[in-house]
C-alpha positions as CSV (number, residue, x, y, z in Angstrom):
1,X,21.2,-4.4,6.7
2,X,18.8,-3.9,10.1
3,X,21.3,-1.1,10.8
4,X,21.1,0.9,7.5
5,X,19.1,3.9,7.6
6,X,15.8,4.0,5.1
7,X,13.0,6.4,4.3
8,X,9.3,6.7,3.9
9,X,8.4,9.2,1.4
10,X,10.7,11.9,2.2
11,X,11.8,10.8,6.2
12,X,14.8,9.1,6.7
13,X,14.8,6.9,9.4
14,X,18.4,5.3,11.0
15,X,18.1,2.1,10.9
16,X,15.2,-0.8,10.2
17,X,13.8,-1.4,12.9
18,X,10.4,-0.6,14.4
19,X,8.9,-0.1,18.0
20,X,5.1,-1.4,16.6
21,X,2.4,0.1,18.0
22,X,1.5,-1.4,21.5
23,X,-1.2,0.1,24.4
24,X,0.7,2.0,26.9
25,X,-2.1,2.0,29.3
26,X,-0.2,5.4,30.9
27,X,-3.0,8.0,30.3
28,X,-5.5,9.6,32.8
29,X,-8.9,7.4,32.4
30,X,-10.0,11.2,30.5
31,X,-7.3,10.2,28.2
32,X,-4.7,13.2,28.9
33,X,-1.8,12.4,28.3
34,X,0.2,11.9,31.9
35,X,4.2,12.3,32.9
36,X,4.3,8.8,32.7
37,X,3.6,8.7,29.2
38,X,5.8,11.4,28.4
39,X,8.8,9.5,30.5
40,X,7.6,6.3,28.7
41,X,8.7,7.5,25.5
42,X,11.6,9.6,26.3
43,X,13.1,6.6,27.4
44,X,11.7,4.2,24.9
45,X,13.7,7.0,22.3
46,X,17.0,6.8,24.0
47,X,17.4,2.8,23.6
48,X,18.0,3.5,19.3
49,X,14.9,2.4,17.6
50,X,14.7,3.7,14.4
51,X,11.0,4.2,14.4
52,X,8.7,4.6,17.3
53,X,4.7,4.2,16.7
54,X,2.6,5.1,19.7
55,X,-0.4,3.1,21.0
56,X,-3.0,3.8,19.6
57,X,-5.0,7.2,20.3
58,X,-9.0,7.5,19.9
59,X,-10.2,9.4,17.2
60,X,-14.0,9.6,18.9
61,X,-14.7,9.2,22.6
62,X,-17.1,6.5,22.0
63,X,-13.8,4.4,20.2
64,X,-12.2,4.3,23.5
65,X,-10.9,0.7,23.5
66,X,-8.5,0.3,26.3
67,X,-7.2,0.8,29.6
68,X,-5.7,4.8,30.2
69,X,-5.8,5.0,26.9
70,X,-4.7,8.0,25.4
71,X,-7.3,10.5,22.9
72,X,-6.9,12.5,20.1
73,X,-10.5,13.4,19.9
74,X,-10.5,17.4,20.1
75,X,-7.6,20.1,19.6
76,X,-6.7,20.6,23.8
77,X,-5.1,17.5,23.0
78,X,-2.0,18.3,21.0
79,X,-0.4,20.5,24.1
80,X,0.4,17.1,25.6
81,X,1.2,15.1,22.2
82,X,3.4,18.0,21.9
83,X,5.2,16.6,24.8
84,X,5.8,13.2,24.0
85,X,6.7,14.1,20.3
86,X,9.5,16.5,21.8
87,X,10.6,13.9,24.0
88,X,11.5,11.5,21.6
89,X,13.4,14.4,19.2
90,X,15.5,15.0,22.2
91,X,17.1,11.8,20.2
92,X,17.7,10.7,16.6
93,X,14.2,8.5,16.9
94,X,11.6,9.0,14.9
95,X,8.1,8.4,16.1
96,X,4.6,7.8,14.3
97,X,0.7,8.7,15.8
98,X,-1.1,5.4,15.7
99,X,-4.9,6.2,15.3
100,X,-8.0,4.4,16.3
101,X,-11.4,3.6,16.4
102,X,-12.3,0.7,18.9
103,X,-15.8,0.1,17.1
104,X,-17.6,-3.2,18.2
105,X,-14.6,-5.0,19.7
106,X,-14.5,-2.8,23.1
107,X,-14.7,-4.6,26.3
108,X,-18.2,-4.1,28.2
109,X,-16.2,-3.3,31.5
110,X,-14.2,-0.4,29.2
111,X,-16.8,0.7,27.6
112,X,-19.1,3.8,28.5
113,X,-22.0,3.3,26.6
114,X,-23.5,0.9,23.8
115,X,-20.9,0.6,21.2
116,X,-21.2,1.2,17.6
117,X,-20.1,-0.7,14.8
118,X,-20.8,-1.2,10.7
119,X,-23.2,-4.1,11.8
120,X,-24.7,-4.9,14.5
121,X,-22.3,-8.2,15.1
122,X,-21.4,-9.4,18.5
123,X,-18.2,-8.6,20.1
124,X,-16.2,-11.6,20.0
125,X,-14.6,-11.4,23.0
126,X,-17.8,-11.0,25.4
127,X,-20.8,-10.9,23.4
128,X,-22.1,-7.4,23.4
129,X,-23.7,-6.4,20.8
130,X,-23.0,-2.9,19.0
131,X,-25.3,-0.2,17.5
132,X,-25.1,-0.2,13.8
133,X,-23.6,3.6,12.7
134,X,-25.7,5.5,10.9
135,X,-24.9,7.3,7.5
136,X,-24.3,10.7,9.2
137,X,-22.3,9.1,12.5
138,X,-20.0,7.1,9.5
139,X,-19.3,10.4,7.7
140,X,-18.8,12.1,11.4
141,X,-16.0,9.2,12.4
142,X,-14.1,9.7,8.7
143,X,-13.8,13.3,9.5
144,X,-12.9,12.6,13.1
145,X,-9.7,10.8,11.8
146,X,-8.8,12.8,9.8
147,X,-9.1,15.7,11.7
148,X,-6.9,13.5,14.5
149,X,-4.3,13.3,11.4
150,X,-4.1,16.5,11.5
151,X,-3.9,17.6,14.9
152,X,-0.9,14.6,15.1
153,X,0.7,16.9,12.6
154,X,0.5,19.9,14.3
155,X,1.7,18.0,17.7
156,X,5.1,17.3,15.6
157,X,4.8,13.7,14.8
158,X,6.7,12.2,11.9
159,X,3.7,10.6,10.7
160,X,0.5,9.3,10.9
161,X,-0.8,5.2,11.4
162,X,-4.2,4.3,10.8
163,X,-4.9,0.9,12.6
164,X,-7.2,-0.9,9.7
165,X,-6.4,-4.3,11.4
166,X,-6.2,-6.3,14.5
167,X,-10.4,-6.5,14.3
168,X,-10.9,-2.6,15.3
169,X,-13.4,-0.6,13.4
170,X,-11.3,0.0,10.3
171,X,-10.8,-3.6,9.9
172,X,-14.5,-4.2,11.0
173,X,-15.4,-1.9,7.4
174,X,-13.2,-4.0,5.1
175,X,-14.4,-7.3,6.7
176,X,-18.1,-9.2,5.3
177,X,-18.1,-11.0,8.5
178,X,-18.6,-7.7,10.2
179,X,-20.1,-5.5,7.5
180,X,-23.7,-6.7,6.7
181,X,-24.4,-2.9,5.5
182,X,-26.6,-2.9,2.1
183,X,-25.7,0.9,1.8
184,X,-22.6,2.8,0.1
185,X,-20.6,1.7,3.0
186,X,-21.3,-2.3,2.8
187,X,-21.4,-5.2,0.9
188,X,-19.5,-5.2,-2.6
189,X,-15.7,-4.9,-1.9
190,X,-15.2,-1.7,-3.3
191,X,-18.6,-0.2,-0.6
192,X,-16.5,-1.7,2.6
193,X,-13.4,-0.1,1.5
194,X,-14.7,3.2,1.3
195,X,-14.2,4.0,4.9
196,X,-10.3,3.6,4.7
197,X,-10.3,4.8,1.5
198,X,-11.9,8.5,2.3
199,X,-10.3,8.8,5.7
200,X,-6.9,8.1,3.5
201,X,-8.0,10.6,0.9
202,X,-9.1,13.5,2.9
203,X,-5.7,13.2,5.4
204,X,-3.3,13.3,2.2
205,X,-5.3,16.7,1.2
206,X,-5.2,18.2,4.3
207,X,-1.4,16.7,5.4
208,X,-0.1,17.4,1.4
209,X,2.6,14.6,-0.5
210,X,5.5,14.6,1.7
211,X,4.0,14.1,4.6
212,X,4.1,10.0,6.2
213,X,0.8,8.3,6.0
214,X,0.7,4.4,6.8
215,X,-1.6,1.9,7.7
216,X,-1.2,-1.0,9.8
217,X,-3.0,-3.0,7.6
218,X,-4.1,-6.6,7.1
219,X,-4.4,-8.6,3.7
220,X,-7.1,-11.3,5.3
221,X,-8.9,-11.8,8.5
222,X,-8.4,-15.3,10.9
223,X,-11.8,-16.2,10.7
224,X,-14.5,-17.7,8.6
225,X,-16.8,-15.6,6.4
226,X,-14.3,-12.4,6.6
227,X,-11.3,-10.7,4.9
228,X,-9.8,-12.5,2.1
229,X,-6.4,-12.1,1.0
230,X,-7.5,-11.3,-2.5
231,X,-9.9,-8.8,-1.7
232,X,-7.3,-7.4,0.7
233,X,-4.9,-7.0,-1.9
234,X,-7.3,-5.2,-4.3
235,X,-7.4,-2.4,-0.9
236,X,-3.8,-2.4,-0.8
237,X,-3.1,-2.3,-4.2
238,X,-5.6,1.1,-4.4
239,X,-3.9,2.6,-1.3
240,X,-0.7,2.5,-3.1
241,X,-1.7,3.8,-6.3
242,X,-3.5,6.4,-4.4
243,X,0.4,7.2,-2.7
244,X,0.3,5.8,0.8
245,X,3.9,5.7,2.0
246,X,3.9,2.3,4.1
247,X,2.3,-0.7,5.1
248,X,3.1,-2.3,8.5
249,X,1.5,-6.0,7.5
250,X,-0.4,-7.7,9.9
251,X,-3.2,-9.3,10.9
252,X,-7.5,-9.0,10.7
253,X,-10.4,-9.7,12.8
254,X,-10.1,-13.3,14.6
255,X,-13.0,-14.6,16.3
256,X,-10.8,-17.6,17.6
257,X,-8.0,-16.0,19.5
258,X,-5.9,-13.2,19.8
259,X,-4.1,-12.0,16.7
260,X,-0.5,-12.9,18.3
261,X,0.3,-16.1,18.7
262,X,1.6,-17.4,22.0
263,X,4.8,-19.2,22.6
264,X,6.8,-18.7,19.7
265,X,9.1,-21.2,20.1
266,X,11.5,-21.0,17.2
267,X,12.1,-19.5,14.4
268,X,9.9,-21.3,11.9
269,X,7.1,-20.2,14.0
270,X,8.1,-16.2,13.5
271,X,7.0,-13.9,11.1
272,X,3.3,-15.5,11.0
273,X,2.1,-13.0,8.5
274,X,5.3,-13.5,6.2
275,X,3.0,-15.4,3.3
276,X,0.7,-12.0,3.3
277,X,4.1,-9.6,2.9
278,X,5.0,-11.5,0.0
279,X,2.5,-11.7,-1.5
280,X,2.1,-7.9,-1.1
281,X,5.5,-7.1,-2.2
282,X,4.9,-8.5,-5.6
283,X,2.0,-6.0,-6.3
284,X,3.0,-2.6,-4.1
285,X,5.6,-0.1,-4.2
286,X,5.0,1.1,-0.9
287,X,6.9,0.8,2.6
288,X,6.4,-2.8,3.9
289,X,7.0,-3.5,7.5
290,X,6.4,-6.9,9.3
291,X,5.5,-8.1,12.3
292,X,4.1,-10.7,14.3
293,X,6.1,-13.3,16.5
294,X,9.9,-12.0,15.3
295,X,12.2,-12.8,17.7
296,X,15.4,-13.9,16.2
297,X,18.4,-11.8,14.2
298,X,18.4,-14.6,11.8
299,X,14.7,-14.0,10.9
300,X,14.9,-10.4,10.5
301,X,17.9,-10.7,8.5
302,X,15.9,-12.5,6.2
303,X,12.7,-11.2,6.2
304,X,14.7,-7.9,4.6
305,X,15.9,-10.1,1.9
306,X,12.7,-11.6,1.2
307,X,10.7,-8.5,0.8
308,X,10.7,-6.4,3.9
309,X,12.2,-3.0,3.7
310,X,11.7,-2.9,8.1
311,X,10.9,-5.0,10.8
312,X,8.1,-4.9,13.3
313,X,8.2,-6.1,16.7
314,X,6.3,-5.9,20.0
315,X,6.2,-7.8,22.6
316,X,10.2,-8.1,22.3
317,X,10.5,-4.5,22.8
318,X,8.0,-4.6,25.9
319,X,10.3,-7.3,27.4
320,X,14.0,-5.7,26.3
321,X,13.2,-2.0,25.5
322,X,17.0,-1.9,24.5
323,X,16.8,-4.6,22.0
324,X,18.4,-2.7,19.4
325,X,21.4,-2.2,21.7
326,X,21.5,-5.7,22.5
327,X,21.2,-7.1,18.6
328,X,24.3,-4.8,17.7
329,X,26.1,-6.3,20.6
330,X,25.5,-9.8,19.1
331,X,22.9,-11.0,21.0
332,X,21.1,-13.6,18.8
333,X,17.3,-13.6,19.8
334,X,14.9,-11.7,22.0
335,X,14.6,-12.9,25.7
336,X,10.9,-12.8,25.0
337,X,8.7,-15.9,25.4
338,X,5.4,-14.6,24.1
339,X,3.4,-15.6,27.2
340,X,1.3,-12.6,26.2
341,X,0.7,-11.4,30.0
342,X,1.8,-7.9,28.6
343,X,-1.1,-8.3,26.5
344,X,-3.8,-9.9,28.3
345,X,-3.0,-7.8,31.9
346,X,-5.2,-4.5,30.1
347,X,-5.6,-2.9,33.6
348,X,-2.5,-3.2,33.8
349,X,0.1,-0.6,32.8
350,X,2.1,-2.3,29.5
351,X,5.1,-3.9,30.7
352,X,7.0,-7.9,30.6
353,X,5.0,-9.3,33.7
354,X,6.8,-13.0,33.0
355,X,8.2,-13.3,36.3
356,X,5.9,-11.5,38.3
357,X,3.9,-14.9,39.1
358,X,0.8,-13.3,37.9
């Protein structure tokens, strides 16, 4: 079944399984996109992933939250999306925009000048603390994604992926631990879903029905006071009534640790967010991808029995970029060990850095 082509909305895609999004760190540090990107893809298209989702791009130049990370923030940048998107149609591939907004949770040596964020909440990760956005500056960053939609339309991708997870400033919207707002954009459920909610309503009029819009998208946050899985599923239910074509399921803001676990050892440890797709599955018609710690054939196998119409993986691709090849051939689980150093390296361009001794 991994091997059996599928569709979202009207795309058909070859077979089930998907490059997730993952920082290239290949850009200039103005965010152009470079030969190396271009050659990073290309290549990434040739090893026979069915579905390719970039890194994810800044909608706003103050939501730059990585390393060379690539922007979508104004029109000059389609000529080189242009590039990368022909590069992987050279090939049967198909390949997504991932789209972004680094709100509070950008690191103070990445950052360029006070962050901004629903709340002014520390950063997690070192303790700065953002600038809360004001009503005009939230209706500003909802038309910026949109308008990035649009221009990753025009640049020839299959698709757009708004990143409303993994603690970045969609996520920090839909979470109460982030979003102490007493306006139209905070506290009652339906006020902190509103961000999502209109950047996903304006791109479907501008994009029209047939054109793939996703999330990556998380049912609950890993911390105290945030996200919880029923409220989540309210959002998700709504997005799919409202015709969003897929859901990769992941995970929310942690204030613990990073949202992928380290050292997967076997397989009862894969699939972490596997409860959340379930539970998910019962209540939406929509796409539902998983990822998180999937290693093994055996899992993914299963996980498309139990609910999943694709499978989501990351760090596996960053260590064995032909994975796909290597499944076909038999091979029985990724070579991946989930040290995370592909992660956690961020000046560092994205690659498996195991046995670099590092």
């Amino acid at each position: 079944m991994m091997f059996t082509p599928t569709k979202i909305n009207q795309l058909e895609i070859k077979n089930r399984l998907v490059r997730s999004g993952t920082g290239e760190r290949l850009a200039t540090d103005q965010g152009s996109i470079t030969k190396e990107l271009i050659d990073f893809y290309a290549d990434l298209a040739c090893k026979d992933i069915g579905l390719i989702i970039t890194g994810h791009a800044y909608v706003q130049k103050n939501g730059k939250c990585g390393y060379r990370m690539a922007a979508i923030d104004k029109d000059q940048t389609i000529a080189g999306w242009k590039k990368v998107a022909k590069a992987v149609h050279e090939t049967d591939s198909k390949i997504f925009i991932q789209l972004d907004h680094g709100g509070g949770q950008i690191a103070e040596d990445i950052m360029e000048e006070q962050t901004v964020a629903p709340s002014p909440v520390k950063n997690y990760n070192d303790g700065a603390m953002p600038r809360q956005l004001s009503h005009e500056e939230i209706e500003e960053l909802v038309s910026a994604f949109i308008k990035a939609a649009v221009r990753g339309a025009k640049a020839g991708f299959d698709g757009v992926q708004f990143l409303a997870a993994q603690g970045y400033l969609i996520n920090q919207f839909m979470s109460p631990y982030f979003n102490k707002r007493t306006d139209k954009w905070g506290g009652p459920l339906e006020n902190r879903f509103r961000f999502l909610k209109e950047i996903y309503q304006g791109a479907r009029q501008e994009l029209g029905k047939e054109y793939p819009l996703t999330a990556k998208f998380c049912l609950a946050d890993i911390t105290e006071g945030g996200l919880k899985p029923s409220e989540g599923l309210k959002m998700a239910k709504e997005l799919d009534k409202a015709g969003l074509d897929a859901f990769e399921v992941s995970g929310g803001a942690s204030i613990q640790a990073l949202n992928s676990v380290r050292y997967v050892k076997n397989e009862k440890d894969e699939a972490y967010y596997l409860p959340h797709l379930k539970r998910m599955r019962r209540h939406v018609k929509a796409n539902l991808m998983l990822v998180g710690g999937i290693q093994s054939r055996s899992v993914m196998e299963n996980l498309l029995k139990q609910g999943a119409d694709m499978v989501s993986m990351c760090r596996p691709f960053v260590c064995e970029p032909d994975l796909v090849a290597r499944l076909k051939r038999g091979q029985k689980k990724s070579k991946c060990i989930c040290c995370n150093k592909c992660l956690t390296y961020y000046k560092k361009p994205t690659k498996c850095y195991k046995s670099d001794g590092i």
